[in-house]
C-alpha positions as CSV (number, residue, x, y, z in Angstrom):
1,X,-43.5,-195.3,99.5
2,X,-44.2,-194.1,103.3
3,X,-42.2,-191.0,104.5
4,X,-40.8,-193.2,106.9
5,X,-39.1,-195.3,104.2
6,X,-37.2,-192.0,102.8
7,X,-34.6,-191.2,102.2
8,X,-32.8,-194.3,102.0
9,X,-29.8,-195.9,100.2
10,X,-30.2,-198.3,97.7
11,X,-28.1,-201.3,97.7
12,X,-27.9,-203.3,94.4
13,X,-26.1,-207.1,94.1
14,X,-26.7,-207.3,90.1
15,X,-27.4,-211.1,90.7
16,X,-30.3,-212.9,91.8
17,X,-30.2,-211.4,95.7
18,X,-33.2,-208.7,96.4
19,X,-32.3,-205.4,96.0
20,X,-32.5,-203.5,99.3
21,X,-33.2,-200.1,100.6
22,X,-31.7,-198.9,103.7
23,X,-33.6,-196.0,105.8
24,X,-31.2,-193.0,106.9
25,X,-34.0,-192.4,109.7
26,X,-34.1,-195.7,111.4
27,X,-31.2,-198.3,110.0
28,X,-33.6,-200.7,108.9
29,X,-33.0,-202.6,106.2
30,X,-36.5,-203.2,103.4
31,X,-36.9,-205.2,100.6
32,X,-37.1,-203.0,97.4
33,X,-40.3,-203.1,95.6
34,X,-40.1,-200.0,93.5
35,X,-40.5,-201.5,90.1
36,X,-38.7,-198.9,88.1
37,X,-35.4,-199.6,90.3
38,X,-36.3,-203.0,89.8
39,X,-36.5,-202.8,86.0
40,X,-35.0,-199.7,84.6
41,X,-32.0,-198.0,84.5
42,X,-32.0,-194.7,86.9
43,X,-30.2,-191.9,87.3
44,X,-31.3,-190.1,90.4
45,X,-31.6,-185.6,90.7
46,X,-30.4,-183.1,93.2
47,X,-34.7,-182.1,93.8
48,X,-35.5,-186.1,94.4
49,X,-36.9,-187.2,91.0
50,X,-35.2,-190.3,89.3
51,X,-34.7,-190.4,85.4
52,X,-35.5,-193.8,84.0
53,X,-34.8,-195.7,81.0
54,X,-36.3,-199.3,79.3
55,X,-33.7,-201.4,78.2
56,X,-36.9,-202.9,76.3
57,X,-39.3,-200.3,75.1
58,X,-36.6,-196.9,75.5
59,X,-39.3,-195.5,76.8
60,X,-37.5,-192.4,79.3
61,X,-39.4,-191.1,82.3
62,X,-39.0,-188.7,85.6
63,X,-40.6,-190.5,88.3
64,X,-40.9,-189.5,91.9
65,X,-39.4,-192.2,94.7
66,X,-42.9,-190.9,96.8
67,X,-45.5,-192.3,93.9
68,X,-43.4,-194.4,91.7
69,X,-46.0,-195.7,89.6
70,X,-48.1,-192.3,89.3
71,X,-46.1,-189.6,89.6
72,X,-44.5,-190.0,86.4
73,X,-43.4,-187.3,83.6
74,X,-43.1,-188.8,80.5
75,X,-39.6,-188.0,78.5
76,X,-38.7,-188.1,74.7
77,X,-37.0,-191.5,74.5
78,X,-33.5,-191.8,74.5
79,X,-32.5,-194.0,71.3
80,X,-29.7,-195.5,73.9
81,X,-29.1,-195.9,77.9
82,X,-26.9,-192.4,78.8
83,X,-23.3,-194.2,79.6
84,X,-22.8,-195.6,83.0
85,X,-21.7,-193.2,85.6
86,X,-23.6,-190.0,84.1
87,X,-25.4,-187.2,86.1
88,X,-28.7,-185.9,85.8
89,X,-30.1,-182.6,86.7
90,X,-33.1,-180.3,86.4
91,X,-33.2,-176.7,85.9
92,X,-37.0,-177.2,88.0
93,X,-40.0,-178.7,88.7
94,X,-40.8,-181.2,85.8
95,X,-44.5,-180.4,86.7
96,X,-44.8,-176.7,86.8
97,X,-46.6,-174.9,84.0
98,X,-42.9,-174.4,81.7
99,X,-41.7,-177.6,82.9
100,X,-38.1,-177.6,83.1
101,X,-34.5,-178.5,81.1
102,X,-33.2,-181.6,81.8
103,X,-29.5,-182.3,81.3
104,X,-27.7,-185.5,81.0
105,X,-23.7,-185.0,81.9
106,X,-21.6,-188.3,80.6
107,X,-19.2,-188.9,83.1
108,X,-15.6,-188.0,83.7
109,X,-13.1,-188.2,80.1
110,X,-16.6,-187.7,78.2
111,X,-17.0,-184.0,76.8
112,X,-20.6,-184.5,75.6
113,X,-24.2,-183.8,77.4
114,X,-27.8,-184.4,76.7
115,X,-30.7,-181.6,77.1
116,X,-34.1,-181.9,76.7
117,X,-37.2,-178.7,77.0
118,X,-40.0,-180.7,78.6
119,X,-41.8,-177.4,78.3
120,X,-41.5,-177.2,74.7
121,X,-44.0,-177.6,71.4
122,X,-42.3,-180.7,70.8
123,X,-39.5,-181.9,72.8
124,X,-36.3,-184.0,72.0
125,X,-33.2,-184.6,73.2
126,X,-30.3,-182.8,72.0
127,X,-26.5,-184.2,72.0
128,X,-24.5,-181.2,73.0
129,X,-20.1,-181.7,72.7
130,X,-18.4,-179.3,73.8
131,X,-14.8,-178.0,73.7
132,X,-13.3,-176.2,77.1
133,X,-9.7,-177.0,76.4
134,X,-7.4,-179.2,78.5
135,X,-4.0,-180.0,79.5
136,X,-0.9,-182.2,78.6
137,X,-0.1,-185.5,81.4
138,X,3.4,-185.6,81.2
139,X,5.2,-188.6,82.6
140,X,8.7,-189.5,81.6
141,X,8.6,-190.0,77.9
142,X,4.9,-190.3,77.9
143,X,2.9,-187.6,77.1
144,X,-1.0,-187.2,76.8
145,X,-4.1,-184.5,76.5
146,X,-6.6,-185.0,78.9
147,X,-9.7,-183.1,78.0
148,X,-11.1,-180.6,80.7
149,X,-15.1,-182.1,81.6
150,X,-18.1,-180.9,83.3
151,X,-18.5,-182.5,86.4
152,X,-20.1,-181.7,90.3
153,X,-23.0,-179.8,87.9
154,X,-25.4,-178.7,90.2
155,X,-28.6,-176.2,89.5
156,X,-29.2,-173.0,91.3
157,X,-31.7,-170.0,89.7
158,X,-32.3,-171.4,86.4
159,X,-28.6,-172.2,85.6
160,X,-26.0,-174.9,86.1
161,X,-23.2,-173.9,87.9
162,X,-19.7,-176.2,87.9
163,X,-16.5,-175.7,90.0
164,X,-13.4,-175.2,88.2
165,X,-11.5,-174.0,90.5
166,X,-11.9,-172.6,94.0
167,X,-12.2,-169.1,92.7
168,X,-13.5,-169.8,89.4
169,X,-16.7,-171.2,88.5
170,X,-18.4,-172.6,84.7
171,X,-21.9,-171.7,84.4
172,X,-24.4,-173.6,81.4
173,X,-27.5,-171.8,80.4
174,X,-29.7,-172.3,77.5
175,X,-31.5,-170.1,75.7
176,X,-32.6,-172.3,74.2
177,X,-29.1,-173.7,73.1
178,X,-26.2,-174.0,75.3
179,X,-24.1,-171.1,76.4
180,X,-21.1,-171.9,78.5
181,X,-19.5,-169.1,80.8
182,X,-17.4,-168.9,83.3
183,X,-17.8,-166.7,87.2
184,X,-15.4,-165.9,89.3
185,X,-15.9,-165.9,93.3
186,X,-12.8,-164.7,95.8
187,X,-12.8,-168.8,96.7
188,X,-13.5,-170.7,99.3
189,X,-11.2,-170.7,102.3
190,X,-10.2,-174.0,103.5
191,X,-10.6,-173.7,107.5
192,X,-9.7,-177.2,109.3
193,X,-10.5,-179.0,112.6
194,X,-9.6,-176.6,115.7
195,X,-7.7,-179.6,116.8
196,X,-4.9,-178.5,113.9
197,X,-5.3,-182.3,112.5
198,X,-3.3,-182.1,109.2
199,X,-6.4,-182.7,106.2
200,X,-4.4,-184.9,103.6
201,X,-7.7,-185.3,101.2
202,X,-11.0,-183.8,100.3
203,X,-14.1,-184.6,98.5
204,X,-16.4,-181.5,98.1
205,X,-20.4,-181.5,96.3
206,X,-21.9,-178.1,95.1
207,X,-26.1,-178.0,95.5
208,X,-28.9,-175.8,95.8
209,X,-29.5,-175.9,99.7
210,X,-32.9,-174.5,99.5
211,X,-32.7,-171.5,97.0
212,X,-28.9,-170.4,98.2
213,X,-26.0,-172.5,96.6
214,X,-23.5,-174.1,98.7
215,X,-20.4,-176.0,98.1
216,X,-19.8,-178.8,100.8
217,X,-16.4,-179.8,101.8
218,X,-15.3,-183.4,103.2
219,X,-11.9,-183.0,104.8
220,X,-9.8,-186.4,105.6
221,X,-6.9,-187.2,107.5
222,X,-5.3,-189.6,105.3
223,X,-5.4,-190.8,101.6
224,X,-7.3,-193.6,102.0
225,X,-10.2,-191.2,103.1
226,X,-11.5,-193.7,105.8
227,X,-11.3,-191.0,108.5
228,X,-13.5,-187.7,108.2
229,X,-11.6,-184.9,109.8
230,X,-14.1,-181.9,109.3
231,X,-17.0,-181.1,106.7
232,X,-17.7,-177.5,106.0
233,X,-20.1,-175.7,104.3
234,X,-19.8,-172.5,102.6
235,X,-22.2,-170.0,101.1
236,X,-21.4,-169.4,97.9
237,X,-20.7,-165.5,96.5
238,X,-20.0,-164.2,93.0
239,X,-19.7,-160.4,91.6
240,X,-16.8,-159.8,93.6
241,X,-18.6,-161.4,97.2
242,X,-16.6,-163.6,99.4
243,X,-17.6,-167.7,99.8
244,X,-18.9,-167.7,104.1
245,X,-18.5,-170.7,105.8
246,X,-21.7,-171.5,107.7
247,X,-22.0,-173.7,111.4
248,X,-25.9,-174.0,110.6
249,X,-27.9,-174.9,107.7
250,X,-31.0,-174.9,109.9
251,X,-33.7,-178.2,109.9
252,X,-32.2,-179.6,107.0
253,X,-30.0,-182.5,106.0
254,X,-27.5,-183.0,103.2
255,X,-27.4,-186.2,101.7
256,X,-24.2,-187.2,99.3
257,X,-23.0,-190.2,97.4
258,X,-19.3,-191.2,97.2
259,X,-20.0,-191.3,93.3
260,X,-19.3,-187.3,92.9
261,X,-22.4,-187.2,90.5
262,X,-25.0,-186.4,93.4
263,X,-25.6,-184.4,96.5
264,X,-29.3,-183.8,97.6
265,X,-31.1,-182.5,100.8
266,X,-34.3,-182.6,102.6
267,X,-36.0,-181.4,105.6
268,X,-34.7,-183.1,108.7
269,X,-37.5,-183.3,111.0
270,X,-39.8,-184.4,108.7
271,X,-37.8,-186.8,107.7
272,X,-36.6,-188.2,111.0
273,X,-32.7,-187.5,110.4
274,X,-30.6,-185.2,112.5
275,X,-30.7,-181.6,111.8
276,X,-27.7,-179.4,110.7
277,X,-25.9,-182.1,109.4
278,X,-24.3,-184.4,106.5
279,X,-24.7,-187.6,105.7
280,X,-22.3,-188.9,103.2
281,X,-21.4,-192.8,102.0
282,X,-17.7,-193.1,101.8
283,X,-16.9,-195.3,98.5
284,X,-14.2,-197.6,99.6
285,X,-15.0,-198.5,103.6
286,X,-18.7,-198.5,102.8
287,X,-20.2,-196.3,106.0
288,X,-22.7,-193.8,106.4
289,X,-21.2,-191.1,108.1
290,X,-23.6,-188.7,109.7
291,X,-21.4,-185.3,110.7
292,X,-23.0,-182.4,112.9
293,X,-22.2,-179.7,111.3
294,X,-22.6,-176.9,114.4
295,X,-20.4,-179.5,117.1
296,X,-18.3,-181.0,114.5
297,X,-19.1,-184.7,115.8
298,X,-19.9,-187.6,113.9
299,X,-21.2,-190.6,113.8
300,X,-20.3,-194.0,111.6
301,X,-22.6,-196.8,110.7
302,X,-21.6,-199.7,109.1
303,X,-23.6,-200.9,106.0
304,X,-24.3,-204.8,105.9
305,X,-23.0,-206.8,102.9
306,X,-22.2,-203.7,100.4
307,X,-18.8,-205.7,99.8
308,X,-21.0,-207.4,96.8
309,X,-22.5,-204.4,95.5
310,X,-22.5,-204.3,91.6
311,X,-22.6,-200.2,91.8
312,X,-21.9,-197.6,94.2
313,X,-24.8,-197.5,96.8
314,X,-27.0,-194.1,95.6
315,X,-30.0,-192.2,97.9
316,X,-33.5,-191.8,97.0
317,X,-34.7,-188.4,98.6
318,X,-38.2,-186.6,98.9
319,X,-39.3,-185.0,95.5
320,X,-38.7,-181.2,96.1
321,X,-41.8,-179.8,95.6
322,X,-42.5,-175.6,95.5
């Protein structure tokens, strides 16, 4: 796939209409003809490589959205397809000398993960459950425990790091079996549009923004979440340092889904997208918004025929590569 082509959204029908890419750079919309989106089921990463899975063979894969058919890491297979709606992240490069763990999260009301060592003697994937408590719903008469999950996991220095809170944090390591721990930071401060526009909803993404984690905040100015109010980004602190909001993140641009399960970036003028910016898919009115970080401006394209969409549109982004 051409630089040009990346990174895109992919739009899928599940019928018989062509599945379509569409490119952040230029708003052109391509025929897909990457045969494991075609024929696989993918789950795409934070660093730009997709997981795949044959409904046919089982046969599991990383493969890289840049050279689809050779830059491929084979995977021990999974027995079944992960459940719709899972995440998948890598501790690192897949192709560096240790390789790197790769971790399946189910998605929310699950309490179980997958991990595989690709650097290992001989790797496999592991079903992990784990327990981190919940809470009681109570409604009336009606009364139910809802299990606390892992969710918005995102990699940073060789860990997993998940919000619980805004001053607390879960962290996953493995050595090599899970360990589950918790940080705390002195949170992030929610600062709103200058204009004083009353933020009524928020959607926020935690990522590795090019070795320094950062937690990305959508603020909207009514429930529906049609109308983006401000995004902010914070540097994340721990051991007792304060989360900074940041008006730059430099040539680079964030990427997000509306599916909560990923948040990638990539350089922006390489890639032809503007710098110091977001661009984020909202799930119900079906736009790319594109927000400037530093002048707080935005700017709202309107996807063709994503009414029909079997899933969520998702982006492909370059393969981060050290």
């Amino acid at each position: 796939m051409a630089n040009s082509s990346l990174p895109c959204l992919v739009f899928e029908y599940g019928d018989e209409r062509q599945t379509k890419l569409y490119g952040a750079s230029d708003g052109a919309y391509r025929p897909c003809e990457i045969s494991p989106l075609l024929s696989k089921r993918n789950w795409v990463t934070a660093q730009g490589w997709v997981l795949a899975w044959d409904p046919e063979t089982s046969a599991t894969f990383l493969w890289d959205p840049q050279d689809p058919v050779d830059g491929r890491v084979a995977l021990p297979p999974f027995t079944q397809a992960p459940r719709a709606g899972s995440g998948c992240v890598l501790s690192g490069d897949p192709t560096g000398p240790n390789g790197c763990t790769v971790v399946v999260v189910e998605p929310y009301g699950n309490t179980v993960l997958w991990y595989c060592h690709t650097g290992s003697a001989a790797p496999e994937w592991v079903k992990y459950e784990y327990d981190l408590g919940g809470s009681w719903a109570v409604l009336g008469k009606y009364r139910e425990w809802n299990k606390r999950d892992i969710s918005h996991l995102a990699p940073y220095n060789g860990k997993f790091y998940y919000p619980i809170g805004t001053n607390k944090y879960g962290v996953l390591e493995f050595s090599p079996e899970p360990v589950l721990s918790t940080v705390k930071t002195k949170g992030v401060k929610l600062t709103y549009p200058p204009s004083g526009e009353k933020c009524v909803n928020s959607s926020c993404f935690l990522l590795d923004l090019d070795g320094e984690l950062h937690m990305v905040w959508i603020f909207f100015g009514e429930l529906g979440m049609h109308t983006v109010a401000d995004v902010a980004a914070y540097k994340m602190g721990f051991a007792g340092s304060r989360c900074v909001r940041v008006d730059s993140i430099g040539d680079r641009a964030i990427l997000a889904s509306s599916t909560y399960s990923f948040v990638g970036w990539c350089s922006a003028s390489k890639f032809g997208l503007e710098p110091n910016s977001v661009y984020w898919v909202s799930w119900n009115a079906k736009r790319l918004h594109v927000y400037d970080i530093g002048t707080n401006t935005e700017e709202v394209h309107e996807c063709e025929g994503v009414a029909e969409l079997s899933r969520l549109p998702f982006w492909l982004v370059p393969v981060h590569r050290p």
